[in-house]
C-alpha positions as CSV (number, residue, x, y, z in Angstrom):
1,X,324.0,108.5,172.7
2,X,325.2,109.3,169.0
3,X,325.4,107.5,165.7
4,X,327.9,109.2,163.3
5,X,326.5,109.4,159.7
6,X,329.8,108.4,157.6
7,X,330.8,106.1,155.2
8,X,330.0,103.0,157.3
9,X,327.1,101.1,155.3
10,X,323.7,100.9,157.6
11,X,321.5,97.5,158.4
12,X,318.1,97.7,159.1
13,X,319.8,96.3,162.5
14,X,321.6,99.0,162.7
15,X,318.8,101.7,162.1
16,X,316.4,99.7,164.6
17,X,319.2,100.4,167.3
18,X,318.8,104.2,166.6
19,X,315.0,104.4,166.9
20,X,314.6,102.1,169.0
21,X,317.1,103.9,171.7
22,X,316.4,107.1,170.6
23,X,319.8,108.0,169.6
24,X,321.3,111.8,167.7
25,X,323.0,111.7,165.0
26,X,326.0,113.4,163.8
27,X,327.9,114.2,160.6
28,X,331.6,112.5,160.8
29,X,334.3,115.2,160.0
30,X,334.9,112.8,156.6
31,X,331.0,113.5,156.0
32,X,331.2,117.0,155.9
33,X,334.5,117.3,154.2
34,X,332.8,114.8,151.3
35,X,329.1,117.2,150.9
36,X,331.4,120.5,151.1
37,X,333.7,119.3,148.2
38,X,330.8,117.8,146.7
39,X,329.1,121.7,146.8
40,X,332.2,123.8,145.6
41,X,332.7,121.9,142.9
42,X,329.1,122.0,141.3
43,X,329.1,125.8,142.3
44,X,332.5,126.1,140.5
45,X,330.7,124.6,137.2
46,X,327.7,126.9,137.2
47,X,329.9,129.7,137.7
48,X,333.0,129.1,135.3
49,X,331.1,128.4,132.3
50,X,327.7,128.1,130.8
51,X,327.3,123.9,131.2
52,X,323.7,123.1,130.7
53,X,323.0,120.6,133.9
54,X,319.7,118.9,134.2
55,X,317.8,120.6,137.5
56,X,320.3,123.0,138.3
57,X,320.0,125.9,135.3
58,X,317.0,123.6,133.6
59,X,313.4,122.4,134.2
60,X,312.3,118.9,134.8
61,X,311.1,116.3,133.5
62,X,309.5,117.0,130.4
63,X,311.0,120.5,130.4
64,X,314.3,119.8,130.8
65,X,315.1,121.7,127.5
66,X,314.2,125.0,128.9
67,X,317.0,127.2,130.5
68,X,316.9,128.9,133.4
69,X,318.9,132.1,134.0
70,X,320.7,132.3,136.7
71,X,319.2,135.2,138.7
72,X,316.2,132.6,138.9
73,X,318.2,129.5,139.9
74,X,317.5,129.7,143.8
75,X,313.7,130.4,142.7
76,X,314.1,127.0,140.6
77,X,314.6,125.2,143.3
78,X,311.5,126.5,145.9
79,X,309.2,126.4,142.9
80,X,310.2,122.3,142.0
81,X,309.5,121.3,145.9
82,X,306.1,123.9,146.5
83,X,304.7,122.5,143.0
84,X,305.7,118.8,143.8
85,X,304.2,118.8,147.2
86,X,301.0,117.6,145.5
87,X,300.6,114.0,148.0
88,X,297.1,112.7,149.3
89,X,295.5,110.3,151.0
90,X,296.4,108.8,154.5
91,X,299.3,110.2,156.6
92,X,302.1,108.1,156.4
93,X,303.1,106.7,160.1
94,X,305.4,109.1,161.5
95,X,308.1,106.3,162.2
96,X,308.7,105.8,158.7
97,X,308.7,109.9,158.6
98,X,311.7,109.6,160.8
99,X,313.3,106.6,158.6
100,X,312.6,108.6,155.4
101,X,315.0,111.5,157.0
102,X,317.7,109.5,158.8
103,X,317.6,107.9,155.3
104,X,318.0,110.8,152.8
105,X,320.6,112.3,154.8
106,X,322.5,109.3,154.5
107,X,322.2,109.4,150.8
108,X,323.1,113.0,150.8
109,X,325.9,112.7,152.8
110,X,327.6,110.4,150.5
111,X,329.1,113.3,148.6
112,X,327.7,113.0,145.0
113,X,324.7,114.9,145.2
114,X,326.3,118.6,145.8
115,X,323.8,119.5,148.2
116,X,325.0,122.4,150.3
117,X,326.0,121.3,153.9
118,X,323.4,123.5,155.5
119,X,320.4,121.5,153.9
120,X,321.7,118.6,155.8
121,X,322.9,119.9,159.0
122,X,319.0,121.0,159.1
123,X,317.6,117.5,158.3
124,X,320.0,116.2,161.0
125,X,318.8,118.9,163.6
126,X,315.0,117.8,162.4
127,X,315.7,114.3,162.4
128,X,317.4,114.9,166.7
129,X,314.5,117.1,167.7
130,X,311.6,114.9,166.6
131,X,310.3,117.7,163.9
132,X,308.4,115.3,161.7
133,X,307.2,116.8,158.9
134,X,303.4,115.9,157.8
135,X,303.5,113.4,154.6
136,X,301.1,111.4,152.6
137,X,300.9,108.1,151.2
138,X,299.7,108.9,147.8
139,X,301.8,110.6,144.9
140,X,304.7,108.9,144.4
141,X,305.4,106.8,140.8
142,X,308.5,104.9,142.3
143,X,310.5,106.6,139.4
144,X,312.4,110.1,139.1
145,X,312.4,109.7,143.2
146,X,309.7,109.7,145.3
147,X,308.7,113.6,144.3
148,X,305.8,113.7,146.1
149,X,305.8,112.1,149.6
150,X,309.7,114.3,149.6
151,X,308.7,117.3,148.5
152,X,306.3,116.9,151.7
153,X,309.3,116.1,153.6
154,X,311.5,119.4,152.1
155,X,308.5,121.7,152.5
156,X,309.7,122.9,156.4
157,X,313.3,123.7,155.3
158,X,311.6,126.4,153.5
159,X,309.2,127.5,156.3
160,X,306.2,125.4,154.6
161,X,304.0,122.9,155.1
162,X,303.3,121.1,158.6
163,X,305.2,118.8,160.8
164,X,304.8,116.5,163.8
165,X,307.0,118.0,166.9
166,X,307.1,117.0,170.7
167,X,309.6,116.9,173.7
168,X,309.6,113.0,173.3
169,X,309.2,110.8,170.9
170,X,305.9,109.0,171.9
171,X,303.5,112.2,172.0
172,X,303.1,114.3,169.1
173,X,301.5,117.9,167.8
174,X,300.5,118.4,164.1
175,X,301.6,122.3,163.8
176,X,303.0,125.0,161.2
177,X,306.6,124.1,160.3
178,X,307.1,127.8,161.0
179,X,306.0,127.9,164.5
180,X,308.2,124.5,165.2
181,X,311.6,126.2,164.0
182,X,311.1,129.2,165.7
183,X,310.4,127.5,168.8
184,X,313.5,125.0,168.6
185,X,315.6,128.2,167.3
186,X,315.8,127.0,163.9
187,X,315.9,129.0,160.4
188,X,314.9,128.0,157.3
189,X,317.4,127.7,154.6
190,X,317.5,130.0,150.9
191,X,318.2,127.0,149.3
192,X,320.4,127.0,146.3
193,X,321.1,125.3,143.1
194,X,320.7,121.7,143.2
195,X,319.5,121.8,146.5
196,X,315.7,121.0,145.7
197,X,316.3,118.2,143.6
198,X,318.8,116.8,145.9
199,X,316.0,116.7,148.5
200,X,313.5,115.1,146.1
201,X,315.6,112.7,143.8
202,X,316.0,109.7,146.0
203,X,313.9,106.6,147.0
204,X,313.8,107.4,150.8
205,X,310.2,106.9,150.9
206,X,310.4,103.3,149.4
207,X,313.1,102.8,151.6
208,X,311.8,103.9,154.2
209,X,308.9,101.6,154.3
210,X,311.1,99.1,153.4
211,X,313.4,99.0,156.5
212,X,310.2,99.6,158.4
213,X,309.2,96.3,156.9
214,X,312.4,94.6,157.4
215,X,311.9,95.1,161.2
216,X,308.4,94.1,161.6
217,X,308.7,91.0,159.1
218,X,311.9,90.1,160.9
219,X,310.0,89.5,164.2
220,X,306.5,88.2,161.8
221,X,308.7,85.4,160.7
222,X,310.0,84.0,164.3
223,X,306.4,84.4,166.3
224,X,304.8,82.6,163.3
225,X,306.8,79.8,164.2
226,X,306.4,80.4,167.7
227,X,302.6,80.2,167.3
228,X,302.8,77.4,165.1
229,X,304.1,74.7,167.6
230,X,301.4,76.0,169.8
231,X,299.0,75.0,167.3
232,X,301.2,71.9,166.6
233,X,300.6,70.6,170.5
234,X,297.2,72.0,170.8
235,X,296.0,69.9,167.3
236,X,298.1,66.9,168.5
237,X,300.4,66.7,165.1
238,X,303.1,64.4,164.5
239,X,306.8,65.7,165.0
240,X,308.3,63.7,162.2
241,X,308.0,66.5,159.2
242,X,310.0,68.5,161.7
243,X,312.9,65.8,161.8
244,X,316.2,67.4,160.3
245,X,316.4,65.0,158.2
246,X,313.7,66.5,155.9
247,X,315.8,69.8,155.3
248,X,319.1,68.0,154.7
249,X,317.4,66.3,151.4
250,X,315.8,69.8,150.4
251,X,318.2,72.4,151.8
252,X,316.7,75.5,152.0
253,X,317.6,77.9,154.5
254,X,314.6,78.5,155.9
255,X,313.1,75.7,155.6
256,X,315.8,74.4,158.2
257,X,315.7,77.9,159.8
258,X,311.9,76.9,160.8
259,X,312.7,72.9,161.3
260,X,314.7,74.0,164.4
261,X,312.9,76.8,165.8
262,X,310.0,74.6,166.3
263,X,312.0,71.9,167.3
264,X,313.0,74.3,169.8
265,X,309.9,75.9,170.9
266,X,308.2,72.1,171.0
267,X,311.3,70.7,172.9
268,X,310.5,68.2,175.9
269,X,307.0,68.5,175.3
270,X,304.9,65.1,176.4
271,X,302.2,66.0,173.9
272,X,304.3,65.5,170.8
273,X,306.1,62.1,172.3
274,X,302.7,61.0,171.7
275,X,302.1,60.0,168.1
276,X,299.5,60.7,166.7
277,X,296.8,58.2,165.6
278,X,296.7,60.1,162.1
279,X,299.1,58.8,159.7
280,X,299.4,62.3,158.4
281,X,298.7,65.8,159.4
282,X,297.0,68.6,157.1
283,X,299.2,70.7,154.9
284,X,298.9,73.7,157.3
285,X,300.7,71.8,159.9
286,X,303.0,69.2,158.3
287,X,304.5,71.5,155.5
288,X,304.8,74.7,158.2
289,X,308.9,74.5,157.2
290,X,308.4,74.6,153.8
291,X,305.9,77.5,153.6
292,X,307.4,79.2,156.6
293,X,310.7,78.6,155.0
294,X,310.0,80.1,151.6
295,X,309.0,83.1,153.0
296,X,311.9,83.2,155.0
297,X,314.0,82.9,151.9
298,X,312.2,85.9,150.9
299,X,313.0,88.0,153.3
300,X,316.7,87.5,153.4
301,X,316.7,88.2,149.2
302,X,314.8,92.0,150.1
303,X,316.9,92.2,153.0
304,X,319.9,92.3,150.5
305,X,318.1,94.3,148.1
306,X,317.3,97.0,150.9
307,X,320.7,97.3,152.2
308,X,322.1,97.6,149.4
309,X,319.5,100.8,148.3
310,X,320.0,102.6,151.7
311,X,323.7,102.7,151.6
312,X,323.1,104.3,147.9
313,X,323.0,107.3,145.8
314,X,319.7,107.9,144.3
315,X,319.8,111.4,143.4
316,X,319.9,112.8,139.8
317,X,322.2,114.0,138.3
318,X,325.0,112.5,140.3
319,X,328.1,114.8,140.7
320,X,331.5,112.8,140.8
321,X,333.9,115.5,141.7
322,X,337.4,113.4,141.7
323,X,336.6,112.2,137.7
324,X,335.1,116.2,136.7
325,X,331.7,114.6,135.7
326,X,327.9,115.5,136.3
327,X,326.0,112.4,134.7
328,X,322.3,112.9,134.5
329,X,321.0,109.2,134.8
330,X,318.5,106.9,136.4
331,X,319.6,105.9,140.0
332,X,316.3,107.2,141.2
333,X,314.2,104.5,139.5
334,X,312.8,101.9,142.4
335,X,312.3,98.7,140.1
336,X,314.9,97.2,142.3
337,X,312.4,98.1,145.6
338,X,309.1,97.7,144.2
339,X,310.2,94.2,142.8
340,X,311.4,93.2,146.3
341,X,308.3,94.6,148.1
342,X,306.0,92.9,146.1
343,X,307.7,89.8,146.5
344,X,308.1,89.9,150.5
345,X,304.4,90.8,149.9
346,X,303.2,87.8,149.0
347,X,306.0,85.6,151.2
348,X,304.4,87.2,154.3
349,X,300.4,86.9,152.9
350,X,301.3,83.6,152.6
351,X,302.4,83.7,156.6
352,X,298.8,85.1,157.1
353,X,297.0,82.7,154.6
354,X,298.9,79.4,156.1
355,X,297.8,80.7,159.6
356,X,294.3,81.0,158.8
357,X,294.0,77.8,157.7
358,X,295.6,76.1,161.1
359,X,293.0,78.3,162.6
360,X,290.4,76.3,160.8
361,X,291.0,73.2,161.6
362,X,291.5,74.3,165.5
363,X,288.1,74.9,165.7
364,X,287.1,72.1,163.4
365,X,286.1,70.1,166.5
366,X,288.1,67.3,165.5
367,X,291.0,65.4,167.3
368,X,289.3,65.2,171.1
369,X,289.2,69.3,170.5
370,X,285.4,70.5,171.1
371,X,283.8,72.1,167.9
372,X,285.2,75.8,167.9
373,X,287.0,75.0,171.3
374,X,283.7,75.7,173.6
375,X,281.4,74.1,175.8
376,X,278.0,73.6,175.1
377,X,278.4,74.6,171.0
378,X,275.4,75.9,169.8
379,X,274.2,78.1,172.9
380,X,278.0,79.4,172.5
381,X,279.6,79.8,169.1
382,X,282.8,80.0,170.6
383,X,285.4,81.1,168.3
384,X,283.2,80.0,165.3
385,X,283.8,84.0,164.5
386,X,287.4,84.3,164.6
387,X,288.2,82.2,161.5
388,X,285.6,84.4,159.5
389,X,287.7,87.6,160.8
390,X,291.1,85.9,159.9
391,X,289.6,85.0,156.8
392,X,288.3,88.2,155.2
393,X,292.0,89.7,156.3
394,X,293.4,86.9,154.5
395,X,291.3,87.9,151.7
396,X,292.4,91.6,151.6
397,X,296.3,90.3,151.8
398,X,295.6,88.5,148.2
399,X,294.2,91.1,146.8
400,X,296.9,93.5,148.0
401,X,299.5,91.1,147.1
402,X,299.3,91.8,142.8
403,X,302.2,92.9,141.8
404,X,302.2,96.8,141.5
405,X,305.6,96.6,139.8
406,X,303.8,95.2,136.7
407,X,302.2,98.3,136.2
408,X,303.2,101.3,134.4
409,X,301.9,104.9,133.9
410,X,303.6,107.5,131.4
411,X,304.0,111.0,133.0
412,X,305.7,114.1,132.5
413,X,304.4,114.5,128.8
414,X,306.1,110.7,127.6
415,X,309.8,111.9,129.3
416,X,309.2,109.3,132.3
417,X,307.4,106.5,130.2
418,X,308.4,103.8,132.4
419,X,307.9,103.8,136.0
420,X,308.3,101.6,138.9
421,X,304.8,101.8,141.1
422,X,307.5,100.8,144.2
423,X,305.8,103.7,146.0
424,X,302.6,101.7,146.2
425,X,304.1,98.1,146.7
426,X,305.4,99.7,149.6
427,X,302.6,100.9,150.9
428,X,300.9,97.8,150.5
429,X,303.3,96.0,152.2
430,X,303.0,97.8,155.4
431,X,299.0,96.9,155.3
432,X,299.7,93.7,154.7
433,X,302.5,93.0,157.8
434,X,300.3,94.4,160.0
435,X,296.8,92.8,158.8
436,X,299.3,89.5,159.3
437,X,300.2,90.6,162.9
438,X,296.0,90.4,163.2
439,X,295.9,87.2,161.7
440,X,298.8,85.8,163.7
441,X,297.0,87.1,167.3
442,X,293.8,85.8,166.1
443,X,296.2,81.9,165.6
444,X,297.5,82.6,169.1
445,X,294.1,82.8,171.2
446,X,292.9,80.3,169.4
447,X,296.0,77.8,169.7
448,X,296.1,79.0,173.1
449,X,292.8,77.8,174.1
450,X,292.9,74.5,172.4
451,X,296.4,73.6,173.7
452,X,294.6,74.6,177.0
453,X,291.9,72.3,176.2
454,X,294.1,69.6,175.8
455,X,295.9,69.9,178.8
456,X,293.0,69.6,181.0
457,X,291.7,66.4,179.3
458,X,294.2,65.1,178.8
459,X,296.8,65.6,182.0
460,X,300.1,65.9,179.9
461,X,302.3,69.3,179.0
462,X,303.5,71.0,176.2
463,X,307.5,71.6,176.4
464,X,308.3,74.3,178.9
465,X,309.2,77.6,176.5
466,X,305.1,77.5,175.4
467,X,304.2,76.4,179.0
468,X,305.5,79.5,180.4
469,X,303.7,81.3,177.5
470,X,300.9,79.9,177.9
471,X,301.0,81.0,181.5
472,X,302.1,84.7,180.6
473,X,299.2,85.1,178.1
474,X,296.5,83.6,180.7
475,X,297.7,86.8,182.7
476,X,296.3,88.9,180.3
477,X,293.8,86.6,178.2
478,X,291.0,84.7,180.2
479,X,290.4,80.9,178.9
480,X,287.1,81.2,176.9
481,X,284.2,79.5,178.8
482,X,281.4,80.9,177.3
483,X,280.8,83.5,174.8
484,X,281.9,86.8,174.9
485,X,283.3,89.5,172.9
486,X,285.9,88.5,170.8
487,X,286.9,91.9,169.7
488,X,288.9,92.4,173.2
489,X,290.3,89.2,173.3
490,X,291.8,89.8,169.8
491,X,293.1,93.4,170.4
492,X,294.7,91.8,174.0
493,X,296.4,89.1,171.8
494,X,298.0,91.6,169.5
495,X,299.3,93.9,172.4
496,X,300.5,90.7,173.8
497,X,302.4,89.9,170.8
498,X,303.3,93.5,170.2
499,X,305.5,93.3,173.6
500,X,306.6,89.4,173.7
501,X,310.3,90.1,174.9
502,X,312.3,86.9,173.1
503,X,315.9,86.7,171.7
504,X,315.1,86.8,168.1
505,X,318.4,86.6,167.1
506,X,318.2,82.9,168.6
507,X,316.0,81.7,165.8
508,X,317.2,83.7,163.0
């Protein structure tokens, strides 16, 4: 199966679809016809006159007043990526690798970046073979592009640097990018003017991470619910803050988003035609729409924000071919990205924070639940432990969640005095969605057991959809009688999460 790269605007749906079925892509005829026109007619300005363009026949940044001749242009270009390829730390993941290429050679194909068509035609043969190239986390300002982690990226188009290559997409090899073209029959490229910076103007490593996180909130979002009205039943709550009522006098979206998934998940269950002899349930529990809900609201707003940035140009300068203009601007610049990140940062610590504290009062021992859901507390601590885990990871997500866009760094000698740090609230991000995940798993085996718990003593069911999970988890997770170590239990609970088939698009 192939996905044509064209004008068409891409949804993080749409992207999941590709790596997910581990489709090719393809340049449309339109595509082609829009980077080759793109190409001549930058080639036909550097060769018809003497017009001084910014990265072409100049330096960067701070020495974008000194002039290149033009038997040094092609040199230009291999110097900017070799010298920029400066990134540290950890590796970044090599799914978002992939995103960060499908991505950039959907920017460069949208015809204003005068990249030659070669330089693309390789990223598209990279991006169908699995040649991955090896990035790093570290180096990127979220301004002028993401000039690091890319220049990692554009290092194998000129027979440098490392990549990731297999015959599949699940089992990789770190080797040299030279030994990985030769033995897929590929050549590097000579690149010329324009080329380089093409490659590493552009916010594909933000973006990258950010359709990444778009996917994995996406599914976050619904099994927090899910979860939740297992700990609803298993803490014996009251179902009246779940009344639509409540949403029609405060209409958020996702506050009434959440209001019927758990009426949903919680529907024909005998526990919760029980009321409660509480007059009113913790905050954890009785305002789950509201918190879940903001959140929610969250993610749609950086879903917009996202979209709209991957079906973009954010190259520099940009080439408009039809109105004879080269305008050196700012379109690289991730405010737009880093401010979304950090906010979907905090929406989804606050998913992890919220579960934490359910998890508490689980094990609390109160409500004809046994203190921290065990027999014979004292010789067995049960899953006294569990909360303190969720806890210090709860921790980490709030100190992970300060804004990184608040924060800037001059560089490039003053020139780039104001950048975005969207490289970093990304990166964060993806910590804290998966140190959530943890947190959510750690809410599931403990929700599981107390519902579990209640069951027996009590003889009555929860609704069918969490009695069937229920029975699919037991598969995999014992019921705790005695101590044991946690650790496995945990790490089960996340793989069970990690492959929970459900219609998500049912509770969106």
């Amino acid at each position: 199966m192939k996905k044509q790269i064209d004008n068409t605007k891409l949804a993080y749906i749409d992207i999941k679809d590709i790596i997910d079925n581990k489709k090719s892509i393809n340049l449309s005829k339109k595509t082609v016809n829009l980077i080759s026109k793109s190409r001549a007619f930058l080639d036909s300005k550097i060769s018809n006159n003497d017009q001084i363009i910014y990265g072409v026949n100049t330096g960067f940044g701070s020495l974008r007043n000194k002039i290149i001749s033009k038997n040094e242009l092609v040199l230009l270009q291999n110097n900017l990526i070799v010298s920029h390829a400066c990134g540290t730390g950890k590796y970044v993941p090599k799914s978002i690798v992939k995103l960060m290429i499908l991505l950039k050679i959907k920017s460069l194909s949208m015809g204003y970046s005068a990249v030659s068509l070669e330089v693309v035609e390789l990223l598209t043969q990279m991006f169908n073979k699995n040649i991955l190239p090896v990035i790093y986390t570290q180096g990127s300002l979220g301004a002028s592009g993401d000039l690091a982690p890319l220049a990692h990226l554009s290092l194998p188009l000129i027979e440098m640097g490392e990549v990731y290559e297999s015959e599949s997409a699940e089992n990789f090899n770190k080797i040299s990018s030279v030994n990985s073209f030769k033995k897929h029959g590929l050549s590097a490229l000579k690149l010329r003017p324009k080329d380089g910076l093409a490659l590493l103007n552009g916010t594909q490593f933000m973006s990258a991470y950010g359709i990444w996180s778009l996917i994995n909130c996406d599914r976050i979002l619904i099994l927090s619910d899910l979860i939740a009205s297992i700990s609803l039943d298993a803490f014996n709550c009251r179902i009246d803050p779940f009344d639509i009522s409540v949403s029609e006098a405060r209409p958020h979206k996702g506050h009434l988003n959440t209001i019927k998934n758990i009426n949903k998940f919680l529907e024909k269950s005998e526990i919760v035609q029980i009321s409660s002899k509480d007059i009113q349930d913790p905050y954890s529990f009785r305002c789950i729409p509201q918190v879940h809900g903001a959140s929610k609201d969250a993610f749609n707003h950086v879903k917009d924000v996202v979209h709209t940035e991957i079906n973009s140009v954010t190259d520099n300068p940009l080439v408009f071919s039809n109105e004879d203009k080269v305008i050196s601007a700012g379109n690289f610049h991730g405010q737009s990205l880093a401010l979304a990140f950090d906010y979907l940062s905090m929406a989804i610590s606050e998913i992890g924070s919220i579960s934490e504290r359910r998890i508490f009062k689980l094990i609390s021992g109160e409500r004809d639940l046994p203190a921290f859901l065990i027999d014979n507390a004292g010789l067995n601590s049960g899953f006294m432990i569990t909360q303190y885990t969720a806890a210090s990871i709860v921790n980490q997500n709030k100190q992970l969640s300060f804004p990184n866009s608040v924060d800037s760094i001059v560089s490039s000698n003053g020139q780039e005095d104001h950048v975005s740090m969207g490289a970093n609230s990304a990166t964060k991000l993806y910590e804290i969605i998966e140190n959530t995940k943890t947190i959510l798993a750690i809410e599931l085996l403990v929700a599981c057991q107390g519902l579990e718990i209640r069951i027996q003593n009590k003889g009555i069911k929860t609704s069918p959809f969490n009695m069937k999970l229920l029975e699919s988890f037991r598969k995999e997770i014992p019921f705790v009688k005695q101590d044991c170590v946690m650790k496995e239990l945990i790490s089960n609970s996340e793989k069970f999460l990690n492959k929970f088939d459900i219609d998500f698009s049912y509770f969106l």
